[in-house]
Residue, then its C-alpha position, 0 to 999 in steps of 0.5 A: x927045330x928051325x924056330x927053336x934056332x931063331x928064338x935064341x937069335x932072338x935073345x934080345x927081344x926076350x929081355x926087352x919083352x921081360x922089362x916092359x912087362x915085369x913092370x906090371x907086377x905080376x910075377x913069372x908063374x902069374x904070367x904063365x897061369x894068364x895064358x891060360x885066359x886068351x886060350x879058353x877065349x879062342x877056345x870059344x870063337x873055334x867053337x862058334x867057328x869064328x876062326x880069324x877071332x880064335x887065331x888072334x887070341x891063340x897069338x895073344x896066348x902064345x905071346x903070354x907064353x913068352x912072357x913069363x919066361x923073359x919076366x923071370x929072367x930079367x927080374x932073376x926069378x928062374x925057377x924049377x917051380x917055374x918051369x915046371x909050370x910053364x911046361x904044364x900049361x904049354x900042354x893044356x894050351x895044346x890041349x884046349x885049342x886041339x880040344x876046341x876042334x872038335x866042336x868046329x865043322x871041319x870037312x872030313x878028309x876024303x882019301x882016294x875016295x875013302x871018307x876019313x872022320x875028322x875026329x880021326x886025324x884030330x886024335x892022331x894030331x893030339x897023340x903025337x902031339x903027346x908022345x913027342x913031348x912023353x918021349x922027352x920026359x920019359x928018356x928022362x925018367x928012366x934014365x937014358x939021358x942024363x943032365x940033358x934032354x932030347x931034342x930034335x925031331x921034324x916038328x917042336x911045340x913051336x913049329x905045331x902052334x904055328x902051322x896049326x895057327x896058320x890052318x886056323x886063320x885059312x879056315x876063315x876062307x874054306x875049313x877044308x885047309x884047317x881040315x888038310x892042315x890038322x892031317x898034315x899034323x897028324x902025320x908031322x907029330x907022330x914022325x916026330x915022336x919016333x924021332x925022338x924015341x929012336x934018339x932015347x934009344x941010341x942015347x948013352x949015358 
């Protein structure tokens, strides 16, 4: 919420990045599909645990990821296809760097001395992760709010990628932080999923 609040302070970079970059001549869906470049390379070097590597393609992806919608602004090609898109990459972007994980040799997450796999908060990472943005669309769909859409909750997609970009970068010193940080997401997430739904619920239209 907190960076949420920044970026629209933030306006004007916006539309100093859509100037320069839309005289490249890609348009705003192109720019959305490249993100999809520099995430499947940091997917590589998390796999090869080359974790200062990894995190600065993750950085390139999420500065694609603001690329595309400033684009589409300054050159007055917003568009419901457009935005569509740039949610469903946002996902597999989340997706393929949770993915890339689970091929790193992360230490489990010991717990009062009770061993936790850490295939175990990977996975409630990811499943938050989807039920805070499945929340949104679902209120949505069945028509519990109407010309709006939720927000709130402790954690937004901004807020994840950059703790879980900050986790990446710690791991190049000791993979236990990446391992504390992904269980600190497992939990944020999922509070932020019930957030959400307790929102829907109260929702009148």
């Amino acid at each position: 919420m907190v960076l949420y609040k920044n970026r629209q302070k933030l306006a004007w970079l916006s539309v100093k990045i859509g100037i320069v970059f839309s005289k490249l001549g890609l348009s705003p869906n192109q720019w959305t599909l490249f993100t999809l470049v520099p995430t499947f390379i940091a997917l590589y070097f998390l796999i090869k645990e080359s974790f200062l590597v990894a995190g600065a393609f993750f950085i390139v992806a999420s500065f694609i990821d603001m690329i595309d919608g400033a684009v589409a602004r300054v050159t007055r090609r917003v568009s419901k296809l457009g935005a569509y898109l740039d949610t469903i990459i946002d996902r597999y972007v989340e997706g393929i760097i949770i993915f890339g994980l689970l091929f790193a040799s992360l230490p489990d997450l010991v717990v009062s001395g009770f061993t936790i796999p850490i295939q175990a908060p990977i996975f409630i990472y990811f499943f938050g992760s989807m039920m805070t943005t499945y929340s949104k669309a679902a209120a949505k769909e069945k028509e519990l709010v109407v010309g709006k859409e939720i927000k709130g909750g402790i954690l937004e997609r901004a807020e994840r990628l950059l703790i879980l970009f900050v986790g990446i970068l710690l791991a190049s010193y000791n993979p236990i932080y990446l391992t504390y940080i992904i269980a600190v997401l497992a939990v944020l997430t999922n509070v932020s999923a019930i957030q959400r739904i307790v929102i829907a619920c109260r929702q009148k239209n």
